[in-house]
C-alpha positions in Angstrom: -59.9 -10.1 3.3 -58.8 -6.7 3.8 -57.8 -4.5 1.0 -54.1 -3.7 3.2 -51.5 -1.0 1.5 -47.9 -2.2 1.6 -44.6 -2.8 -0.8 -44.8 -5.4 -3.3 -42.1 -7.9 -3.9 -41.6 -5.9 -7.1 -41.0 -2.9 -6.0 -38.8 -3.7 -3.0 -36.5 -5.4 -5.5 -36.4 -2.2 -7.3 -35.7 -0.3 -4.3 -32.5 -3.0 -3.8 -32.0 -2.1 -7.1 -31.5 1.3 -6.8 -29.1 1.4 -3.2 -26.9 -1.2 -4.8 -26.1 0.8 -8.1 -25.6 4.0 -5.2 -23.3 1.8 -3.4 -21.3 0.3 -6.5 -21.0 3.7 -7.7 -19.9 5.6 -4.5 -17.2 3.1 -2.4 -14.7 3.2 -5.6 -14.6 6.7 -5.0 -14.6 7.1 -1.3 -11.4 4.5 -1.6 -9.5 6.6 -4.2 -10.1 9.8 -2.5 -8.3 8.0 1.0 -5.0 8.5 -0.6 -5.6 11.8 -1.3 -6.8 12.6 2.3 -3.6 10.6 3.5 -1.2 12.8 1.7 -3.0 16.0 3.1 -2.8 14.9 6.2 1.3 14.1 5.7 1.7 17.6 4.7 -0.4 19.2 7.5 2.0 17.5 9.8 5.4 18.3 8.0 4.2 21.9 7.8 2.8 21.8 12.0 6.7 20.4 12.6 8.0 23.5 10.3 6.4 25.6 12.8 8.0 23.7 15.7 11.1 23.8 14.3 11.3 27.7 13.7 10.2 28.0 17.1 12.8 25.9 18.5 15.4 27.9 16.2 14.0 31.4 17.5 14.4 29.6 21.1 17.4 28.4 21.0 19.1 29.7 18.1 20.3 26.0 16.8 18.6 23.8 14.3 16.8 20.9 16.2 16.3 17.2 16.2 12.8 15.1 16.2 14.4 14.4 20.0 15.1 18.0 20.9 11.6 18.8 19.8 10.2 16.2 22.2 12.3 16.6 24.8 11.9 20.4 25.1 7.6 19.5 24.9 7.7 21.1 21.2 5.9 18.0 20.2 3.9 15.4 22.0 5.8 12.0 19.8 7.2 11.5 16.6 4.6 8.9 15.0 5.4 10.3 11.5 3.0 11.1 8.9 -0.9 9.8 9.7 -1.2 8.2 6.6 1.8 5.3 8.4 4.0 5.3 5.1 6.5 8.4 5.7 9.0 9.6 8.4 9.1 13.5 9.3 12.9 14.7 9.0 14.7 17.5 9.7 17.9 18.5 8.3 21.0 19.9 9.3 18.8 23.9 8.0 16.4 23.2 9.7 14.0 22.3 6.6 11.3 19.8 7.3 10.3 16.8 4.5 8.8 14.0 4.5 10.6 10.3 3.6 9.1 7.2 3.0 9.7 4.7 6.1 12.3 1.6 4.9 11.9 -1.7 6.3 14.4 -3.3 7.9 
């Protein structure tokens, strides 16, 4: 018989070995860094509104609503904050903030 080179069963075990301690230790963090990334991405978009909402002001010279802003093409939609959870709103200054969404 040949003398062939290749992996024994032994050390392709350890090689399983090895990528499933990787993987045990890296998806708990991945997961607890997506809330994190969530909220970023909440305040990216309340302060993107902020902007919208000056400009409207500077505009218009009147505080405006999420509908004025669409209406008037200042914004695309309101689909709230990316991470599903929070509602953008706009008071009667004109100060953006971000509220969690209640359930009927």
């Amino acid at each position: 018989m040949k003398n062939e080179k290749g992996f024994t069963l032994v050390e392709m075990m350890i090689v399983m070995l090895v990528i499933s301690v990787l993987l045990i230790v890296t998806i708990p963090n991945v997961a607890k860094h997506n809330t994190n990334i969530n909220n970023k991405g909440c305040e990216a978009y309340v302060k993107m509104v902020q902007a919208q909402v000056q400009s409207y002001i500077i505009d218009k010279n009147k505080v405006p609503t999420m509908a004025n802003l669409i209406s008037e093409e200042y914004l695309i939609e309101d689909k709230g904050c990316p991470n599903g959870t929070q509602n953008v709103l706009i008071d009667s200054e004109g100060k953006v903030t971000a509220e969690a969404k209640t359930t009927p």
